[in-house]
C-alpha positions in Angstrom: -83.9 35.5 58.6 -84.8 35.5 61.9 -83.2 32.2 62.8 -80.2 34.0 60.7 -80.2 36.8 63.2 -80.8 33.9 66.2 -77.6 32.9 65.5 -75.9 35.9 65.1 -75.3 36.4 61.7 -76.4 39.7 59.7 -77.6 38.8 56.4 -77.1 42.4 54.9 -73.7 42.6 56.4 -73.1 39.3 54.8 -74.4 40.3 51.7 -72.3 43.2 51.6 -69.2 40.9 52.7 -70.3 38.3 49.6 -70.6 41.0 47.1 -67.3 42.8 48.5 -65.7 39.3 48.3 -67.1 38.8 44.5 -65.7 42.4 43.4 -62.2 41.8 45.0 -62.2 38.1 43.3 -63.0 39.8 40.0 -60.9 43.0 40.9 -58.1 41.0 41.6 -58.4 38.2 38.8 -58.6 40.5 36.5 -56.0 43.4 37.6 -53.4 40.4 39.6 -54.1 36.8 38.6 -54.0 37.2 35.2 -50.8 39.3 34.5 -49.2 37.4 37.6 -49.8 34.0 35.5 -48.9 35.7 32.0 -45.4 36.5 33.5 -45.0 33.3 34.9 -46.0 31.2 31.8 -43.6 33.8 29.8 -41.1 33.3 32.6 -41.7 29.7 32.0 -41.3 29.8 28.5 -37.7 31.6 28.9 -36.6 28.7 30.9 -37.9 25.6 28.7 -36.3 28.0 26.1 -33.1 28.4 28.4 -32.4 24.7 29.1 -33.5 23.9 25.3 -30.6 26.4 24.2 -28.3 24.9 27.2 -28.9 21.2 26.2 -28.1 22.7 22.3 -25.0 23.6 23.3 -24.4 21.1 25.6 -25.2 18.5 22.4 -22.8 21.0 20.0 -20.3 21.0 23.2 -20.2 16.6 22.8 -20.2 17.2 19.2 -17.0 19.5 18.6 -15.1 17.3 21.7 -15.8 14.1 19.8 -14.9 16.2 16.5 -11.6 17.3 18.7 -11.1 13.7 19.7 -11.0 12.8 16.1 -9.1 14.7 14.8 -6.5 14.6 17.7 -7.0 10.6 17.1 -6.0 11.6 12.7 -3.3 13.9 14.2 -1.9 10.6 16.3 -1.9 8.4 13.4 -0.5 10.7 11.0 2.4 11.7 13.4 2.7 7.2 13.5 3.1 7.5 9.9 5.3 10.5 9.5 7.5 8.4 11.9 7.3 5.6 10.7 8.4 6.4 7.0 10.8 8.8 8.3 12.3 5.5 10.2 11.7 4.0 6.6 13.5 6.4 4.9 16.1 6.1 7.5 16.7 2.5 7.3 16.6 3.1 3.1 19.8 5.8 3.5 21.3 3.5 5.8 20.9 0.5 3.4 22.2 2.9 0.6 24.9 3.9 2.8 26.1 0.4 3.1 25.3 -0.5 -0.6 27.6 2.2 -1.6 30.4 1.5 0.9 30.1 -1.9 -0.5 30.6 -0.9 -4.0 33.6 1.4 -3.1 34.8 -1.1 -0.9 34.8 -3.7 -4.1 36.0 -1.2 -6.4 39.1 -0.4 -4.0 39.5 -4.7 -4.2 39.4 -4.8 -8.0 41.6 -1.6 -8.2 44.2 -3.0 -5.7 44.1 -6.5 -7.2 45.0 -5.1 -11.4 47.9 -2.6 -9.1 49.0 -5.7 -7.6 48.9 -7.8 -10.6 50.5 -4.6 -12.3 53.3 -4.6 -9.9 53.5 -8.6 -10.1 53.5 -8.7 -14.0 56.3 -5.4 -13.6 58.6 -7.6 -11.0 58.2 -10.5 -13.5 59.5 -8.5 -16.0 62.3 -6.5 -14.1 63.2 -9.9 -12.7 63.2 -11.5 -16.1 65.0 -8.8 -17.4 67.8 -8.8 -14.6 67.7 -12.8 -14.9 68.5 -11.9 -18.9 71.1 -9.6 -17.8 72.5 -11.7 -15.4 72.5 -14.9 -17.8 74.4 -12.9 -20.4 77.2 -11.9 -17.9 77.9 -15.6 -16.3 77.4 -16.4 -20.2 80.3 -14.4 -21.1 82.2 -14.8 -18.0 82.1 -18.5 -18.4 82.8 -18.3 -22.7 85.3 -15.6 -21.9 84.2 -13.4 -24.7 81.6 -11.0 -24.6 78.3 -12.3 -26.7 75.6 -10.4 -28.7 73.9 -8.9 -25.4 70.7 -8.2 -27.9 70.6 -11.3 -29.3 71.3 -13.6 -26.3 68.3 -11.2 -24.5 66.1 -12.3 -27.4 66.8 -15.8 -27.2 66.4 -15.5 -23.2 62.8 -13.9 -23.9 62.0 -16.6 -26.1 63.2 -19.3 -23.5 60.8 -17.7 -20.6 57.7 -17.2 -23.2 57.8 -21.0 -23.6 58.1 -21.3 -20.0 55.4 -19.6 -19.5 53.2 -21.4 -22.0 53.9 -24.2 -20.3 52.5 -22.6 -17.2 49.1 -21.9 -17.9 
């Protein structure tokens, strides 16, 4: 102790430093350390639990754009196919539309053809009628009596009906 004292150090002040020293450790483990470390693990905790919620959402985030980018991507092609049956349907009506102007267009043909052939088949008769007419007068005029007009038409009829056979 002596030797202790030689070099200036008090062993009961020490002693009393040591023990001091010991009590404060304890003291302050037990009253600082261990609720200062508590908090921090459960502040620790919050923020594992923190960025596992925020890379949760962050994964449901991904997941609801990519479900967004699908069904934008649906939405795309069913507006393509809406269009192109509406440019279908188009192209049908306007097919139809020709169809049918063909068809009227034919049927106005075949109508104006039998009123052609029904005037035609009329001037043949007026004409064969006035020819009749005609043949009876210069008949008469050149006999100098007036004939059976009925009976010289008949025979004029009968003329042109061969004629006509002879035709087709």
């Amino acid at each position: 102790m002596e030797a202790a004292e030689a070099l200036g150090i008090n062993i009961p002040g020490l002693v009393a430093q040591i023990i001091n020293f010991s009590l404060l450790m304890v003291l302050l483990s037990t009253l600082l350390y261990k609720p200062v470390v508590k908090m921090l693990d459960e502040r620790a905790k919050r923020i594992r639990e923190s960025l596992q919620k925020a890379e949760e959402v962050k994964r449901e985030a991904e997941r609801t754009e990519q479900q967004f980018d699908a069904r934008i991507q649906e939405a795309r092609q069913e507006g393509q196919g809406i269009m192109a049956q509406a440019t279908k349907t188009g192209e049908r009506l306007i097919e139809e539309a020709r169809q049918k102007a063909r068809q009227e267009g034919e049927a106005l043909l075949v109508r104006a053809r039998s009123e052609i052939e029904m005037e035609r088949d009329r001037a043949i008769i007026e004409l064969q009628q006035r020819f009749a007419d005609l043949t009876v007068l210069a008949a008469s005029k050149v006999i100098g009596k007036s004939l059976d007009k009925d009976a010289h038409a008949r025979l004029i009829e009968e003329v042109l009906k061969e004629g006509r056979g002879l035709r087709n």
